[in-house]
PDB file of the backbone (N, CA, C, O) and the ligand in Angstrom, with CONECT records:
HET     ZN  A 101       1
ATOM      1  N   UNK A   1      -3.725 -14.182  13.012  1.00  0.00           N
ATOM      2  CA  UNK A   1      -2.399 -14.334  12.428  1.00  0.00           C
ATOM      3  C   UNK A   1      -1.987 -13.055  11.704  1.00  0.00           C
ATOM      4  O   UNK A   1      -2.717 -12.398  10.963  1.00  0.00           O
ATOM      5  N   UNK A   2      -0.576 -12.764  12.057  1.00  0.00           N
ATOM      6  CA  UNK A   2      -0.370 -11.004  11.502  1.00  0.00           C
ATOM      7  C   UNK A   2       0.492 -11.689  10.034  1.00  0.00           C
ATOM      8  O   UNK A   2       1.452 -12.454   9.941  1.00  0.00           O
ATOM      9  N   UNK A   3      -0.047 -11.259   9.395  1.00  0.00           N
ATOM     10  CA  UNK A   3       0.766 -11.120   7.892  1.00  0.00           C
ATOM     11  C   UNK A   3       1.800 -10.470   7.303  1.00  0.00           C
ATOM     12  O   UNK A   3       2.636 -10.955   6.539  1.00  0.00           O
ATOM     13  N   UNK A   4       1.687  -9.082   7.781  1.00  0.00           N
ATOM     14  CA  UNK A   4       2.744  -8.143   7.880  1.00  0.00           C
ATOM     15  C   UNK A   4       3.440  -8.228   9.233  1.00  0.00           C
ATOM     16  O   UNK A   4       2.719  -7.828  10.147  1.00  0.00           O
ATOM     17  N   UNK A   5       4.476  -8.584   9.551  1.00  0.00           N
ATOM     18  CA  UNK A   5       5.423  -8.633  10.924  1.00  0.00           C
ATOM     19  C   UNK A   5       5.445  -7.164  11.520  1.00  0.00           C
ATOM     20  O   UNK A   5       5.284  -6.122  10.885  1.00  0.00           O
ATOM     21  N   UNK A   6       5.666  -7.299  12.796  1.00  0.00           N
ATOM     22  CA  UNK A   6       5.116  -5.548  13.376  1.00  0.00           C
ATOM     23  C   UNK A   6       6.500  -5.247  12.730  1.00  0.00           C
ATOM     24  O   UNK A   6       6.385  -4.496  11.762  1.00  0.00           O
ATOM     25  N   UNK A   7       7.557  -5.564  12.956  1.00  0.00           N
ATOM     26  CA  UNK A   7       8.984  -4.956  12.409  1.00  0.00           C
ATOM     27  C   UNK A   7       8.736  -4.679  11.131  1.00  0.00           C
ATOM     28  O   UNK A   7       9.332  -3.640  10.847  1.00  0.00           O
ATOM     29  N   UNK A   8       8.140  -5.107  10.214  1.00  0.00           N
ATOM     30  CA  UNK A   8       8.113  -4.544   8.768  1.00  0.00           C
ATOM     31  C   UNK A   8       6.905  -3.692   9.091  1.00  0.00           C
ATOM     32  O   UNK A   8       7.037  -3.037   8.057  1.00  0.00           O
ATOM     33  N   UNK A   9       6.137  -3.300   9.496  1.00  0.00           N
ATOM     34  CA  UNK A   9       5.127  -2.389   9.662  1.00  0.00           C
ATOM     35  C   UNK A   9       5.509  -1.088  10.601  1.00  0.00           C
ATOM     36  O   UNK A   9       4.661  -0.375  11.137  1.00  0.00           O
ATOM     37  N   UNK A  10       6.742  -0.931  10.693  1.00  0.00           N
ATOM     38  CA  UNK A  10       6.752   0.091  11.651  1.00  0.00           C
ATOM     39  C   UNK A  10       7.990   0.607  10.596  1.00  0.00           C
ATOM     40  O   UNK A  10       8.303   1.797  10.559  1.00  0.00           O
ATOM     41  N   UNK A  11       8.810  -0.647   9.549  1.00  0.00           N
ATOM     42  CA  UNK A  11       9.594   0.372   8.587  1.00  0.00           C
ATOM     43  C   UNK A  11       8.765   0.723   7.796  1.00  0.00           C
ATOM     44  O   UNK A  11       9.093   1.799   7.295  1.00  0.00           O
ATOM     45  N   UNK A  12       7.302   0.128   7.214  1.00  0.00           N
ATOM     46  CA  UNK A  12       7.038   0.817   6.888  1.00  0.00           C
ATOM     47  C   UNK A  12       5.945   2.302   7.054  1.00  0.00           C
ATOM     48  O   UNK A  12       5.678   3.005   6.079  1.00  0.00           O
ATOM     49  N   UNK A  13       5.538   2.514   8.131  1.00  0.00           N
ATOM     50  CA  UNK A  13       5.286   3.348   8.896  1.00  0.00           C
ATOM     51  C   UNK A  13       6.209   4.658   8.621  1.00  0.00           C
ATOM     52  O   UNK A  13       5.770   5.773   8.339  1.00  0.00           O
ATOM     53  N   UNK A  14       7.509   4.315   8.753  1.00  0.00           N
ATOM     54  CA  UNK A  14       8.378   4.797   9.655  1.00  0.00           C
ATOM     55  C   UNK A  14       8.900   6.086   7.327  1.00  0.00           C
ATOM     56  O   UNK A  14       9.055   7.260   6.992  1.00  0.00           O
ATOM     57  N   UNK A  15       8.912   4.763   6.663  1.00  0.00           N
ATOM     58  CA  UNK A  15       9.325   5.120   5.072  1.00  0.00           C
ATOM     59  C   UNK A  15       8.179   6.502   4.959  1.00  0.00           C
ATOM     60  O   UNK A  15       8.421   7.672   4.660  1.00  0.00           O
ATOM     61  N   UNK A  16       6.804   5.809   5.342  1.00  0.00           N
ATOM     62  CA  UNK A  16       5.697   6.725   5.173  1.00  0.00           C
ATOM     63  C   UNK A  16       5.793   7.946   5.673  1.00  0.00           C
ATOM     64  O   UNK A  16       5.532   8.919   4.966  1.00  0.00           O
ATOM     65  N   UNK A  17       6.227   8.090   7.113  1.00  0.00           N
ATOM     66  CA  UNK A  17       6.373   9.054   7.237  1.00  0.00           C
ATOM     67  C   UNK A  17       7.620  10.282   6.631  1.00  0.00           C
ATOM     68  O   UNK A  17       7.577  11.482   6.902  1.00  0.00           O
ATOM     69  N   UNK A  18       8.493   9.725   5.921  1.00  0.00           N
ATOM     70  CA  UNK A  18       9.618  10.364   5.749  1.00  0.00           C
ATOM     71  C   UNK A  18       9.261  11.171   4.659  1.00  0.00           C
ATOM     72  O   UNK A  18       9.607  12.342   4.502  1.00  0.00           O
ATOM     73  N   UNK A  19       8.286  10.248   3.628  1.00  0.00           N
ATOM     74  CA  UNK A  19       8.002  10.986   2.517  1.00  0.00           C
ATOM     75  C   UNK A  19       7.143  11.911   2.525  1.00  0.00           C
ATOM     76  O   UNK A  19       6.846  12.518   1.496  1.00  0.00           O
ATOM     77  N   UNK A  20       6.498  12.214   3.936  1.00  0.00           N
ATOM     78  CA  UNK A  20       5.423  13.361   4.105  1.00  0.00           C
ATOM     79  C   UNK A  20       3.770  12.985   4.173  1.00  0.00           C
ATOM     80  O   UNK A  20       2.890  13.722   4.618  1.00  0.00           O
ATOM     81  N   UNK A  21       3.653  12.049   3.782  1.00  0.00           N
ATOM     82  CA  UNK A  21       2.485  11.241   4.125  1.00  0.00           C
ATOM     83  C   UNK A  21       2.055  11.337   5.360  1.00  0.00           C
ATOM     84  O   UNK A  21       2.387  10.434   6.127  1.00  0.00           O
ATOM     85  N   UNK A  22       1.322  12.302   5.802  1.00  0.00           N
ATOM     86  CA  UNK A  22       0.951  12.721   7.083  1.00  0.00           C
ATOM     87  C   UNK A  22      -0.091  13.703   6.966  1.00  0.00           C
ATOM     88  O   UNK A  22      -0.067  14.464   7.933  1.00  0.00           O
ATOM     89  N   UNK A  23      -1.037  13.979   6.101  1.00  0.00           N
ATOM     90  CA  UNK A  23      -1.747  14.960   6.050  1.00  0.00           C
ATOM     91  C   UNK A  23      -3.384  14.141   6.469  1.00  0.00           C
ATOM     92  O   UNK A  23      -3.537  12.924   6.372  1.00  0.00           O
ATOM     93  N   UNK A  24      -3.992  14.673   6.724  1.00  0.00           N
ATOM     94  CA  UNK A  24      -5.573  14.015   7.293  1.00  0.00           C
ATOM     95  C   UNK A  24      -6.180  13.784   6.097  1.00  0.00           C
ATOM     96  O   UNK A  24      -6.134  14.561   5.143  1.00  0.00           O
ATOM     97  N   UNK A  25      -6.894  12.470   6.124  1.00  0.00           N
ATOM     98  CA  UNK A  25      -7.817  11.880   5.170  1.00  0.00           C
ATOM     99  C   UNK A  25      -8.507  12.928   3.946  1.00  0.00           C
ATOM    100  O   UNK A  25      -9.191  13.804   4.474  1.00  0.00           O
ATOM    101  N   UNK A  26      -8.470  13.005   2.582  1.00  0.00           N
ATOM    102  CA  UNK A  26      -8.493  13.841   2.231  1.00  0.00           C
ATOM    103  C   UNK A  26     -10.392  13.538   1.780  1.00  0.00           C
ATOM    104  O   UNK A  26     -10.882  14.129   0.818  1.00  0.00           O
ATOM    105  N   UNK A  27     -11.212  12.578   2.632  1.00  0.00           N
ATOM    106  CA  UNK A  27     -12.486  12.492   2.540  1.00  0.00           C
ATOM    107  C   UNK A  27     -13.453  13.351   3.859  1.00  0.00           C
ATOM    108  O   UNK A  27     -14.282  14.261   3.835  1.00  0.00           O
ATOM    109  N   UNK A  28     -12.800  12.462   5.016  1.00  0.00           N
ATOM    110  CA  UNK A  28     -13.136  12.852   6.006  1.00  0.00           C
ATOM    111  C   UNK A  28     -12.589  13.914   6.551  1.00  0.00           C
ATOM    112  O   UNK A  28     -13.579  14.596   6.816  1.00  0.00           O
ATOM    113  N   UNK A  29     -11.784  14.429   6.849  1.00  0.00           N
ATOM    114  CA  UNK A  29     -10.128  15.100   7.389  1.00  0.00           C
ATOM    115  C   UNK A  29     -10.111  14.412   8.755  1.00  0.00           C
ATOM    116  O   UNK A  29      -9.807  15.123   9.713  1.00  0.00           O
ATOM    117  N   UNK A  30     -10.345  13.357   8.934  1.00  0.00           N
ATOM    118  CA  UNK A  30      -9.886  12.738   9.981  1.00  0.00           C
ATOM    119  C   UNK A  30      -8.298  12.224  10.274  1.00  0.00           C
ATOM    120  O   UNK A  30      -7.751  11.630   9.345  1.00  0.00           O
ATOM    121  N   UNK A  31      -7.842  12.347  11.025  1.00  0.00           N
ATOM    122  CA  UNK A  31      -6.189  12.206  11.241  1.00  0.00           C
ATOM    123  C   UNK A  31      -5.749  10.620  11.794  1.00  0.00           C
ATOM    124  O   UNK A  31      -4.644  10.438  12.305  1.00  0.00           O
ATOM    125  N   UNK A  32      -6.499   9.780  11.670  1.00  0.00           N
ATOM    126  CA  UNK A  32      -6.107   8.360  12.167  1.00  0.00           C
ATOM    127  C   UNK A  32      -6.527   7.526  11.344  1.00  0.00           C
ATOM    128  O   UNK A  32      -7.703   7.382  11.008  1.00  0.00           O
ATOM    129  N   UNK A  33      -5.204   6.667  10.801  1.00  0.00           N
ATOM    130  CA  UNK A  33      -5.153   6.086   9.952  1.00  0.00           C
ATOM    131  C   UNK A  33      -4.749   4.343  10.363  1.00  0.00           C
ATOM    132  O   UNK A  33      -4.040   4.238  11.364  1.00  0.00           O
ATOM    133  N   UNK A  34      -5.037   3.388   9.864  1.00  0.00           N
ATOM    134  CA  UNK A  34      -4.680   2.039   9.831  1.00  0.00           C
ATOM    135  C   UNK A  34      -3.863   1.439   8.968  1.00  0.00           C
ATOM    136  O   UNK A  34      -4.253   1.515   7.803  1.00  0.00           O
ATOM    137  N   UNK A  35      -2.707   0.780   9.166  1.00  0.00           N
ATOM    138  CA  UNK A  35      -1.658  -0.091   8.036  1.00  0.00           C
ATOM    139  C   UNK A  35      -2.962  -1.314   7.745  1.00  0.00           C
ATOM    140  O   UNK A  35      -3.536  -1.855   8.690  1.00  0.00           O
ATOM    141  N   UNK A  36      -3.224  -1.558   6.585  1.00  0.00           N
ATOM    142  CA  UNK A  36      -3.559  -3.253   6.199  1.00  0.00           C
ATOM    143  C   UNK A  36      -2.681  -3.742   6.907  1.00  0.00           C
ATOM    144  O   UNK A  36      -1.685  -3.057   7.137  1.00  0.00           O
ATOM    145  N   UNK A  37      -2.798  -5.108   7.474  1.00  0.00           N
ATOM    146  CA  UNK A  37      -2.311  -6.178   7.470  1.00  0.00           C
ATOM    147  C   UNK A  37      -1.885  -7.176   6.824  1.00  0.00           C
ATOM    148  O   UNK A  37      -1.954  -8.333   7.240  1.00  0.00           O
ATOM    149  N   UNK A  38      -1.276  -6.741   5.458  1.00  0.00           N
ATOM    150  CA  UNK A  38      -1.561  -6.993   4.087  1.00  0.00           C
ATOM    151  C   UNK A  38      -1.305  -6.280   3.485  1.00  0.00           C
ATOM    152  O   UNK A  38      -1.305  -5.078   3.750  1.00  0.00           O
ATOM    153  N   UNK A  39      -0.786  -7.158   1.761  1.00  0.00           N
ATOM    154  CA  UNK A  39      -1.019  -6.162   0.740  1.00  0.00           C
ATOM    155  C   UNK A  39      -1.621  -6.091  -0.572  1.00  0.00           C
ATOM    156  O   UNK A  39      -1.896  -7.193  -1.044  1.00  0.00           O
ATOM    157  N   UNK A  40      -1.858  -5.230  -1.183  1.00  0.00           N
ATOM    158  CA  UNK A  40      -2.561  -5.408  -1.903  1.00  0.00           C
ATOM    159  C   UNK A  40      -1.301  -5.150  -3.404  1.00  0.00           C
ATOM    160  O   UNK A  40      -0.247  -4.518  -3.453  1.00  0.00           O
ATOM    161  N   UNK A  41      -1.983  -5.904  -4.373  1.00  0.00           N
ATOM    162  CA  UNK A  41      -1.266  -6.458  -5.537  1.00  0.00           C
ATOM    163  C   UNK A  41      -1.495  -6.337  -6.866  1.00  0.00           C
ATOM    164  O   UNK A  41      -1.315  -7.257  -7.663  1.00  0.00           O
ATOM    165  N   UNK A  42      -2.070  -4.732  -7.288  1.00  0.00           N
ATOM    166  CA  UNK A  42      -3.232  -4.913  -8.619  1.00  0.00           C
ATOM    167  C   UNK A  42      -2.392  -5.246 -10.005  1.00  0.00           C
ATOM    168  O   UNK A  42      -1.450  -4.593 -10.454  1.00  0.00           O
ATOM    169  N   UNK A  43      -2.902  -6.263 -10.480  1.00  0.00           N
ATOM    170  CA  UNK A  43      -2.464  -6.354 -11.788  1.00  0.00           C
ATOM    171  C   UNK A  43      -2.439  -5.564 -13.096  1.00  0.00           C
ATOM    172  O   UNK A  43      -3.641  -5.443 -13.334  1.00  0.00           O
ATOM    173  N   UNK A  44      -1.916  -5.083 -13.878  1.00  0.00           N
ATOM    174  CA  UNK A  44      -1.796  -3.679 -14.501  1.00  0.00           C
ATOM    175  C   UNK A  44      -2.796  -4.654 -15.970  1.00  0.00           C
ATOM    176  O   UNK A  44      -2.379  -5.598 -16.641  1.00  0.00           O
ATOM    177  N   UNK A  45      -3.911  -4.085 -16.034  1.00  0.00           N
ATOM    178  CA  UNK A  45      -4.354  -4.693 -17.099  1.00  0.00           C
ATOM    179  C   UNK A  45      -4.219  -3.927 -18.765  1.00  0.00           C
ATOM    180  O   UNK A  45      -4.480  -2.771 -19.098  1.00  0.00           O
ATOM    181  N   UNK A  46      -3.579  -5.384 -19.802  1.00  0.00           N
ATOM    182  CA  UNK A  46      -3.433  -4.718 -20.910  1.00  0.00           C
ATOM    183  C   UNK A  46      -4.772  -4.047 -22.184  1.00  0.00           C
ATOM    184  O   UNK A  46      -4.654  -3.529 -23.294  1.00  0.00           O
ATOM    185  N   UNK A  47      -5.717  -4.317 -21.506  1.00  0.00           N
ATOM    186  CA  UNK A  47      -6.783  -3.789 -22.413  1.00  0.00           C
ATOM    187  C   UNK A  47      -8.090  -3.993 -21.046  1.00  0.00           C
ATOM    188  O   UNK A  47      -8.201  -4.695 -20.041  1.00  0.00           O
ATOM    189  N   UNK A  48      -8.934  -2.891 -21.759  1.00  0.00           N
ATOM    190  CA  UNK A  48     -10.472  -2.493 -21.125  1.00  0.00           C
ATOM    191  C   UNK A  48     -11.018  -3.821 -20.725  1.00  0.00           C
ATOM    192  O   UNK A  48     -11.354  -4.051 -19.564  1.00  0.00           O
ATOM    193  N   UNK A  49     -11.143  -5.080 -22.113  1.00  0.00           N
ATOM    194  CA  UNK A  49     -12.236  -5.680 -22.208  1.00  0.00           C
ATOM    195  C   UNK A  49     -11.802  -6.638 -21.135  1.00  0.00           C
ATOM    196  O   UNK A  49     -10.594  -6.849 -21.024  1.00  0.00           O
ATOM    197  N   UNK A  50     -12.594  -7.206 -20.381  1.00  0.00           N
ATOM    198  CA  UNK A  50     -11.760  -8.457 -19.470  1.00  0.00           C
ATOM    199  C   UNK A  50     -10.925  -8.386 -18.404  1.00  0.00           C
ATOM    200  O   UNK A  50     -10.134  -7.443 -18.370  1.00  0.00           O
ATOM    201  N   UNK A  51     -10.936  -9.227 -17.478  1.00  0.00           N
ATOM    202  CA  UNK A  51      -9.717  -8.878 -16.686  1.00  0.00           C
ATOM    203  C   UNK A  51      -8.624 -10.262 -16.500  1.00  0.00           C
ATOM    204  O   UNK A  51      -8.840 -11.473 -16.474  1.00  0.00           O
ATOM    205  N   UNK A  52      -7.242  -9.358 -16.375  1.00  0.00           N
ATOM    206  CA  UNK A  52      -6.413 -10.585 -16.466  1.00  0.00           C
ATOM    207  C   UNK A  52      -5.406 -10.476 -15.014  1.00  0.00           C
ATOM    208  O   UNK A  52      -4.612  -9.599 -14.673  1.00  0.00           O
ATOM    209  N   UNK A  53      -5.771 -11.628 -14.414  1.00  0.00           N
ATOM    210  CA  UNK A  53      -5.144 -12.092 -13.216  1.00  0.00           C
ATOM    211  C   UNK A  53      -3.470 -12.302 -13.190  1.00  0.00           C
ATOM    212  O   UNK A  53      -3.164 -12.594 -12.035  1.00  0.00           O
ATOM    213  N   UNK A  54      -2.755 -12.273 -13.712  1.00  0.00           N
ATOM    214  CA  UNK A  54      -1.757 -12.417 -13.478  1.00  0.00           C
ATOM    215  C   UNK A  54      -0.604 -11.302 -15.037  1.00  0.00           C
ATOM    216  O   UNK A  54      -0.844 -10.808 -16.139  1.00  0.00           O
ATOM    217  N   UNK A  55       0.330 -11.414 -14.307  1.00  0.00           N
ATOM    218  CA  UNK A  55       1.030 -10.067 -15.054  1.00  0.00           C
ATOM    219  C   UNK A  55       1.665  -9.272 -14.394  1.00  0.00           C
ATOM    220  O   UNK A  55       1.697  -9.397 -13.170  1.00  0.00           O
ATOM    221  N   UNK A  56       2.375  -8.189 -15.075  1.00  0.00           N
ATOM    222  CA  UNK A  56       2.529  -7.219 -14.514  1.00  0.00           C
ATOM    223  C   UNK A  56       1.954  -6.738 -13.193  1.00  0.00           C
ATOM    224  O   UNK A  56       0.724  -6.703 -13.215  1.00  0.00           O
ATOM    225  N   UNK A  57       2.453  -6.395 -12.163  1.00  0.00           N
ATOM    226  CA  UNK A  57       1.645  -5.765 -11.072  1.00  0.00           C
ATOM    227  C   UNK A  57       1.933  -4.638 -10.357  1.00  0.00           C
ATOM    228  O   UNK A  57       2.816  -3.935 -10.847  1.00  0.00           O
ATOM    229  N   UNK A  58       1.494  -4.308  -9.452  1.00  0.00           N
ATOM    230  CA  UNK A  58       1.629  -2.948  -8.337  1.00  0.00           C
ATOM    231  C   UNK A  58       1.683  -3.167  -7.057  1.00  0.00           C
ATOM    232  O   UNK A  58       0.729  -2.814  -6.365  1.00  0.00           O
ATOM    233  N   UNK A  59       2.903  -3.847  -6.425  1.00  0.00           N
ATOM    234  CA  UNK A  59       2.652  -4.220  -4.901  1.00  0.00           C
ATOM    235  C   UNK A  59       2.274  -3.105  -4.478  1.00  0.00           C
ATOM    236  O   UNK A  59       2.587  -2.061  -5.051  1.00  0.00           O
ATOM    237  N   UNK A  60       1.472  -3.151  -3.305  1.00  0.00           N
ATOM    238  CA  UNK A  60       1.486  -1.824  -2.849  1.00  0.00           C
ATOM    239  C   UNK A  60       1.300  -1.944  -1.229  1.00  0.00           C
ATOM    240  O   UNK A  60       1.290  -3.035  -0.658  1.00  0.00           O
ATOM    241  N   UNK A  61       1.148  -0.629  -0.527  1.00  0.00           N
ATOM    242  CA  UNK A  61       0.337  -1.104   0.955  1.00  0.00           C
ATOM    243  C   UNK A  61      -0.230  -0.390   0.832  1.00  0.00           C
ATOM    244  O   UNK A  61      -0.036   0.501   0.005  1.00  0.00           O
ATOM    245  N   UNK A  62      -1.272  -0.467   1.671  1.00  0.00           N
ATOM    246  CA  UNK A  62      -2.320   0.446   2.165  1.00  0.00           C
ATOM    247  C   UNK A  62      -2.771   0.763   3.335  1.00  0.00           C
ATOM    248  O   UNK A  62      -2.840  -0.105   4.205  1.00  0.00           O
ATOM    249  N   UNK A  63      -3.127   1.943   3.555  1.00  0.00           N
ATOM    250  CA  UNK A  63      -3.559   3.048   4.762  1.00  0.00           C
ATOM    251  C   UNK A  63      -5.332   2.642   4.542  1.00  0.00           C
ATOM    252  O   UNK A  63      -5.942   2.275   3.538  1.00  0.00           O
ATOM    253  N   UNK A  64      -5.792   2.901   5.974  1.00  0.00           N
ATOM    254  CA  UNK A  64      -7.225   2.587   5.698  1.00  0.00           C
ATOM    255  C   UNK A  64      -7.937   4.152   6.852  1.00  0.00           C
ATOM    256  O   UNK A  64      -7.605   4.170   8.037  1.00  0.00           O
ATOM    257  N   UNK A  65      -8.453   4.786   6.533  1.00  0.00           N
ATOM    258  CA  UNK A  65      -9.317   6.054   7.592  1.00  0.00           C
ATOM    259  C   UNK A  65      -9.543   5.262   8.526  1.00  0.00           C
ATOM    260  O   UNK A  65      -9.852   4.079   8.381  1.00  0.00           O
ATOM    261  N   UNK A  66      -9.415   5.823   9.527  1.00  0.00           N
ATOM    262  CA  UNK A  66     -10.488   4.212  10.706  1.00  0.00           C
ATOM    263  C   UNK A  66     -11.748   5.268  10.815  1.00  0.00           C
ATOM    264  O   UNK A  66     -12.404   5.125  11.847  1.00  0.00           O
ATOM    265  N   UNK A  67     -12.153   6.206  10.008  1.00  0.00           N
ATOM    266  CA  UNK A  67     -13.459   6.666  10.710  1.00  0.00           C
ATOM    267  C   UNK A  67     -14.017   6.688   9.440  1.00  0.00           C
ATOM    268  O   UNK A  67     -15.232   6.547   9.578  1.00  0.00           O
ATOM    269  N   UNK A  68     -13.738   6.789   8.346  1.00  0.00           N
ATOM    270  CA  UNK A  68     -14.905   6.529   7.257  1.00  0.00           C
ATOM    271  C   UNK A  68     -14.352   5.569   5.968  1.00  0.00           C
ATOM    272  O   UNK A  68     -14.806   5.613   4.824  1.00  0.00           O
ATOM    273  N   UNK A  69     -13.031   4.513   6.546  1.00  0.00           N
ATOM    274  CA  UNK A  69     -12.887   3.906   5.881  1.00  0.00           C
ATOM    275  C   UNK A  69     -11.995   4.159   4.276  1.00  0.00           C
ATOM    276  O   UNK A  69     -11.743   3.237   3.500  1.00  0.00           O
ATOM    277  N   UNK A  70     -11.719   5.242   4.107  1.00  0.00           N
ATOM    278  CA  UNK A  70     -11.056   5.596   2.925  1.00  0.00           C
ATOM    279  C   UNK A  70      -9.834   4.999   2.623  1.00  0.00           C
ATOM    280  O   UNK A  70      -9.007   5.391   3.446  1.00  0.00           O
ATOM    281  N   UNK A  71      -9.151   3.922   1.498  1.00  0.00           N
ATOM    282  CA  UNK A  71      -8.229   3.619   0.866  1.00  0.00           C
ATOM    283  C   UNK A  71      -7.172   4.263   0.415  1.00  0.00           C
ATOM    284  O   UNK A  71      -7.099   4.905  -0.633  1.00  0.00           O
ATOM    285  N   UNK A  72      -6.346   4.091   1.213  1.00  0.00           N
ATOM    286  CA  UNK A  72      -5.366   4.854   0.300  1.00  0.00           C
ATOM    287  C   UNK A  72      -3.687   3.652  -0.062  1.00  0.00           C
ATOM    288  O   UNK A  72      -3.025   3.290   0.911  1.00  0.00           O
ATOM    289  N   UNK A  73      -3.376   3.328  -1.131  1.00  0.00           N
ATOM    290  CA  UNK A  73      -2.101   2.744  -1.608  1.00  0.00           C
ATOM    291  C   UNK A  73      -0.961   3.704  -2.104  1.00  0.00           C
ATOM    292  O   UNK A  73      -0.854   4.642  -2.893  1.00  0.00           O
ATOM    293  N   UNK A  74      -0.183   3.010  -1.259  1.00  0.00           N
ATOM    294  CA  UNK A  74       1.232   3.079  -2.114  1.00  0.00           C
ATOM    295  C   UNK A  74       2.070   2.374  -2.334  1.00  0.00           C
ATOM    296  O   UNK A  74       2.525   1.593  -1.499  1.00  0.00           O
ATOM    297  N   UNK A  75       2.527   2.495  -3.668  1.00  0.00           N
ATOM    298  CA  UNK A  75       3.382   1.709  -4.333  1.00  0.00           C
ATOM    299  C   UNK A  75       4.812   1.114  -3.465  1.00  0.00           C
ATOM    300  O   UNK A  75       5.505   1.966  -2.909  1.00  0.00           O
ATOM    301  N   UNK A  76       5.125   0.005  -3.393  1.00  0.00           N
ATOM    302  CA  UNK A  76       6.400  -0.938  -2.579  1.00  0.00           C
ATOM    303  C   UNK A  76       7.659  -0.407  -3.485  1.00  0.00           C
ATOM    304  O   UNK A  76       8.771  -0.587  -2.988  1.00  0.00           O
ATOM    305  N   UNK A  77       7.617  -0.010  -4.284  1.00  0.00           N
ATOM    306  CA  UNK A  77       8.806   0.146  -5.406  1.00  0.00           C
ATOM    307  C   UNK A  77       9.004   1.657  -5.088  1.00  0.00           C
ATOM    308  O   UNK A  77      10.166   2.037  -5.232  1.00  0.00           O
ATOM    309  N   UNK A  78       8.154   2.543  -4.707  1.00  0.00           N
ATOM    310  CA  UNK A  78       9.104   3.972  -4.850  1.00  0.00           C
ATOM    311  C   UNK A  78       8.884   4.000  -3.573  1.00  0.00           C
ATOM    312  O   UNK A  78       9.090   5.165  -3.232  1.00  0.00           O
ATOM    313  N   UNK A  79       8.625   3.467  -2.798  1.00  0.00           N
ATOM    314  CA  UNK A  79       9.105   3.695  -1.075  1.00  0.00           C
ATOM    315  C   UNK A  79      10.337   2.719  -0.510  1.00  0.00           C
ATOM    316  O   UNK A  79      10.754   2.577   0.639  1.00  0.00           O
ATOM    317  N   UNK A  80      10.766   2.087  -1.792  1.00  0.00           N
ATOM    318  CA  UNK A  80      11.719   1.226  -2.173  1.00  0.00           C
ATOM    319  C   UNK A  80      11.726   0.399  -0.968  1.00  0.00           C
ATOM    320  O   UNK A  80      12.650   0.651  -0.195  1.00  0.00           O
ATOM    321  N   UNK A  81      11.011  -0.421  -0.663  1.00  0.00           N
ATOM    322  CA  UNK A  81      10.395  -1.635   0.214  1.00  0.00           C
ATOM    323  C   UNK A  81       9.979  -2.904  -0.640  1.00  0.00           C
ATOM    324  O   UNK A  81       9.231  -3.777  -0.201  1.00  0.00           O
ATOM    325  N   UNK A  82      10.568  -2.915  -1.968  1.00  0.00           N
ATOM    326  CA  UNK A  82      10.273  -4.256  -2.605  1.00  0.00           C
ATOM    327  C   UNK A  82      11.565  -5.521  -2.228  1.00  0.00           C
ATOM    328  O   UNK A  82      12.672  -5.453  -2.762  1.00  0.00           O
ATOM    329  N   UNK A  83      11.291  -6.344  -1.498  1.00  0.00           N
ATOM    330  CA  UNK A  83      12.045  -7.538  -1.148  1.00  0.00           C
ATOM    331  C   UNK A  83      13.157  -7.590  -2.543  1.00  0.00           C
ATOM    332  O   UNK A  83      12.951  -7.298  -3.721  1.00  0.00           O
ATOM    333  N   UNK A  84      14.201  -8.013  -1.954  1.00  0.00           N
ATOM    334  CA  UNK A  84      15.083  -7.799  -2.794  1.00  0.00           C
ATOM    335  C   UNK A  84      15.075  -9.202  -3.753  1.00  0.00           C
ATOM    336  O   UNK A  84      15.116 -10.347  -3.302  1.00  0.00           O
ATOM    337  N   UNK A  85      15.022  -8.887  -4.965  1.00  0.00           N
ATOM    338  CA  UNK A  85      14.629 -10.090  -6.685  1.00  0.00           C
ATOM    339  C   UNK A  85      13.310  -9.902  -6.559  1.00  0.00           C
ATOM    340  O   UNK A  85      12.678 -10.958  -6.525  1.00  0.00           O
ATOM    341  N   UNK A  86      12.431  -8.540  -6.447  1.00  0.00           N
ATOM    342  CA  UNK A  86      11.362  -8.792  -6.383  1.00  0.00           C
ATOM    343  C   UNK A  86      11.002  -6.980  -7.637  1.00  0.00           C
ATOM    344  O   UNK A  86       9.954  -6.551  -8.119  1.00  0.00           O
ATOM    345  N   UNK A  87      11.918  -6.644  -7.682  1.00  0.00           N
ATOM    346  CA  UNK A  87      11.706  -5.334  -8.406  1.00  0.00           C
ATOM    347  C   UNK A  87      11.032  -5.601  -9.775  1.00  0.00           C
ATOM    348  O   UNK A  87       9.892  -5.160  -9.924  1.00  0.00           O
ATOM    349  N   UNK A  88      11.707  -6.378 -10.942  1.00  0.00           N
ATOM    350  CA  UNK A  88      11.248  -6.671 -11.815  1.00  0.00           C
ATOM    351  C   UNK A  88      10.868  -7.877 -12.491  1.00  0.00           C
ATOM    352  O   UNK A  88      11.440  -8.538 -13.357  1.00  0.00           O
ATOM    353  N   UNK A  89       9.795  -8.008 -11.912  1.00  0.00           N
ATOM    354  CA  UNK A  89       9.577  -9.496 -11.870  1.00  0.00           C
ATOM    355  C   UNK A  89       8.595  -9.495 -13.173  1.00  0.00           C
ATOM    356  O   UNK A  89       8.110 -10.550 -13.582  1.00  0.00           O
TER     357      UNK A  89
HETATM  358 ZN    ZN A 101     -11.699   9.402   6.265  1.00  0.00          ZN2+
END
């Protein structure tokens, strides 16, 4: 089951590339990269001790190396891809 619709994965593909996001893995320098299927959502935590699940957050997507696996996110809000009533939630 695809989570991300190929049509939203190819705008955002398409955002990624505009902003220059095109340079080779900066672990491996391998040049092939993977969209998640998915996204990831970190919650901005207000102190060290503990962690708190809900709050503030960071939609983001993410790029994955397909040869050594390296993470990379970016933020849904400055590639301005946040569903619209979804900016400041
Ligand atoms: Zn890599």
């Amino acid at each position: 089951m695809k989570i991300i619709p190929d049509e939203k994965k190819l705008e955002i593909i398409k955002v990624l590339q505009q902003k220059g996001v095109n340079r080779p893995c900066p672990k491996c320098n391998h040049n092939n990269f993977t969209l998640l299927d998915g996204y990831f959502n970190q919650v901005i935590q207000p102190e060290l001790k503990g962690i708190t699940l809900s709050g503030p957050a960071v939609p983001s997507v993410v790029t994955v190396c397909t040869n050594c696996g390296y993470i990379s996110q970016h933020a849904l809000g400055v590639l301005g891809l946040m569903p619209a009533g979804e900016e400041k939630k």
